[in-house]
MIDOSE-1310 file (N, C-alpha, C; in nm, 2 decimals, decimal comma, always signed):
residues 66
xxxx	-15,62/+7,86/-10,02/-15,66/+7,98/-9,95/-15,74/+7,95/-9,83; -15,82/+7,81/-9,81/-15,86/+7,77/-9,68/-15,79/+7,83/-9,57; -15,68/+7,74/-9,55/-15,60/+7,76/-9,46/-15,54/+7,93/-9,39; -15,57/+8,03/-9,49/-15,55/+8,12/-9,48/-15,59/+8,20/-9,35
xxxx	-15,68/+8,13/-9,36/-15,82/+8,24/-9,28/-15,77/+8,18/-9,10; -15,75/+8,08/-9,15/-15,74/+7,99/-8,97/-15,58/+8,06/-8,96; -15,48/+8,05/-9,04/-15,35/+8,11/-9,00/-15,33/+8,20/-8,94; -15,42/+8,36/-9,03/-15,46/+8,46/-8,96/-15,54/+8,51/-8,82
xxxx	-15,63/+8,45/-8,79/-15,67/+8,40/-8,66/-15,59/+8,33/-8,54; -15,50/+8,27/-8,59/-15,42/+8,19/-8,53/-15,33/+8,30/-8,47; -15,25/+8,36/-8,57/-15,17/+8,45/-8,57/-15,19/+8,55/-8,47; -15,35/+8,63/-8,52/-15,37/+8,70/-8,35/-15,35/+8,68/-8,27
xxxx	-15,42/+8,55/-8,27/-15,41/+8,47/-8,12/-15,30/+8,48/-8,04; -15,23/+8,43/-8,11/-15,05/+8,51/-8,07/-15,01/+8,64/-8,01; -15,07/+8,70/-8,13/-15,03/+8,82/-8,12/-15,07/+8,92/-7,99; -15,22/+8,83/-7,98/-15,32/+8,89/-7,84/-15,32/+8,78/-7,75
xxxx	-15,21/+8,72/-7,66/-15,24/+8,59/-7,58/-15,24/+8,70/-7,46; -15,28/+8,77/-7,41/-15,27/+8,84/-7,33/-15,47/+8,90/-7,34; -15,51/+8,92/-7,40/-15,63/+8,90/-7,46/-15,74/+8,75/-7,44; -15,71/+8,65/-7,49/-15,77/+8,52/-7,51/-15,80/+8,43/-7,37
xxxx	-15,75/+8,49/-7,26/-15,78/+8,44/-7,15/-15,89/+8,48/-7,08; -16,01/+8,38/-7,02/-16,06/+8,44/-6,98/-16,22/+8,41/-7,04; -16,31/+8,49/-6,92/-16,49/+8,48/-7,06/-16,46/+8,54/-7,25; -16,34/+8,61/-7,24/-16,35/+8,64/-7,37/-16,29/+8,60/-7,49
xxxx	-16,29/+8,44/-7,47/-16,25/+8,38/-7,58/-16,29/+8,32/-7,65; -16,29/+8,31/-7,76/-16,41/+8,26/-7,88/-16,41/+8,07/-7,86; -16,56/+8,05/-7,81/-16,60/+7,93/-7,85/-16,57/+7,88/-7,98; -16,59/+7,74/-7,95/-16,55/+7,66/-8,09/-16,72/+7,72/-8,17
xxxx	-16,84/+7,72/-8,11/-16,92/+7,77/-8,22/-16,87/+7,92/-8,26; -16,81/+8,03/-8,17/-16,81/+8,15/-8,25/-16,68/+8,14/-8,34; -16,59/+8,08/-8,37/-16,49/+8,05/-8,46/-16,54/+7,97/-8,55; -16,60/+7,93/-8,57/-16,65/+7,82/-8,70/-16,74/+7,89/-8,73
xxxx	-16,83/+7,99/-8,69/-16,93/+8,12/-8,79/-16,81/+8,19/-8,82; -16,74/+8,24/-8,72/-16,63/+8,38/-8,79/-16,53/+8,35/-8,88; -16,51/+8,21/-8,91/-16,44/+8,17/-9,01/-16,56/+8,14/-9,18; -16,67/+8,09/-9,13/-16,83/+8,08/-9,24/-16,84/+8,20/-9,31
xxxx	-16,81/+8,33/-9,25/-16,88/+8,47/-9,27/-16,74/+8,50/-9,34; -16,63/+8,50/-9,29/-16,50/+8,54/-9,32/-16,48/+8,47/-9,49; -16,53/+8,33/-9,49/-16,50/+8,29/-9,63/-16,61/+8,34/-9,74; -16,68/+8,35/-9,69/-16,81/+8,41/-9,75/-16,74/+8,55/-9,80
xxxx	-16,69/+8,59/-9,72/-16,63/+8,80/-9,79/-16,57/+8,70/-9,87; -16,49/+8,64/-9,83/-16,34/+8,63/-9,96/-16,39/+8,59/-10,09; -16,53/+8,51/-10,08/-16,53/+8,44/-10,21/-16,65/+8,54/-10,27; -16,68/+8,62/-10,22/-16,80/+8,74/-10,26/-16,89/+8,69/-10,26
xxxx	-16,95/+8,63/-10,19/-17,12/+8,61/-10,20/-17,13/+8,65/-10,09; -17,28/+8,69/-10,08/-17,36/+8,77/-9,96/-17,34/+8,72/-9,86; -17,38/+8,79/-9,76/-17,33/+8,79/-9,62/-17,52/+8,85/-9,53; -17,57/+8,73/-9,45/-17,63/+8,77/-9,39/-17,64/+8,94/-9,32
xxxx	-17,73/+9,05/-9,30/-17,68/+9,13/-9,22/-17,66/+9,07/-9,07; -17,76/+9,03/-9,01/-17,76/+8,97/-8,92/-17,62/+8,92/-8,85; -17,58/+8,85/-8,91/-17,45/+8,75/-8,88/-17,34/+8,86/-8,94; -17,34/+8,92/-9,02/-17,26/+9,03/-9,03/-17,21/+9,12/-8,91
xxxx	-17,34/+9,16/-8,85/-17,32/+9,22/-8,70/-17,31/+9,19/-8,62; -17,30/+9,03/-8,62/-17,27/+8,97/-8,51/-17,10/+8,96/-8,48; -17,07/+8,88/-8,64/-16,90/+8,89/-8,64/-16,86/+9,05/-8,65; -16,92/+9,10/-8,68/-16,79/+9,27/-8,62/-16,79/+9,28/-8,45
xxxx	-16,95/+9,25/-8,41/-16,94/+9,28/-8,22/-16,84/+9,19/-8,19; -16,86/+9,07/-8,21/-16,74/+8,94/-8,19/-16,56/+9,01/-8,19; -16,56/+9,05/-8,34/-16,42/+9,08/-8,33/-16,38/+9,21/-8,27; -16,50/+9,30/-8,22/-16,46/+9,45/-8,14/-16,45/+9,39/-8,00
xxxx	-16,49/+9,26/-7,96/-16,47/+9,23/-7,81/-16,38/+9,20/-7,82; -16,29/+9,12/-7,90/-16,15/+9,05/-7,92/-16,06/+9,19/-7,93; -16,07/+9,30/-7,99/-16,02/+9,37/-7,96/-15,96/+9,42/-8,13; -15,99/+9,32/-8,22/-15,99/+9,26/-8,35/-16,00/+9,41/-8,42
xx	-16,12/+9,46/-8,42/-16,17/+9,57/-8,44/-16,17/+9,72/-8,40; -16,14/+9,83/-8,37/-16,20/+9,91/-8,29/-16,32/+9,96/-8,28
């Protein structure tokens, strides 16, 4: 299931290369929290709030979100 998480990210990326250009593309630090937080939902243990609200603002700038 690792791999999962990076596929789907990946996948957008794709899907939004029209998006990913530019100041609004995720640093290698904001992808390696949004993947930290992401495995954290999947495996059910808590989730900082903090860093919770950081990865939703993160993925509503990506467009990820509305």
């Amino acid at each position: 299931m690792r791999g999962t998480i990076e596929a789907l990210l990946a996948k957008a990326e794709q899907r939004f290369q029209h998006r990913i250009q530019g100041i609004h593309r995720y640093t290698d630090d904001e992808l390696h929290g949004l993947i930290a937080i992401l495995r954290q939902s999947e495996n059910g243990e808590p989730i900082d709030p903090d860093r919770e609200e950081w990865a939703e603002r993160l993925m509503r700038r990506e467009g990820l979100l509305p």
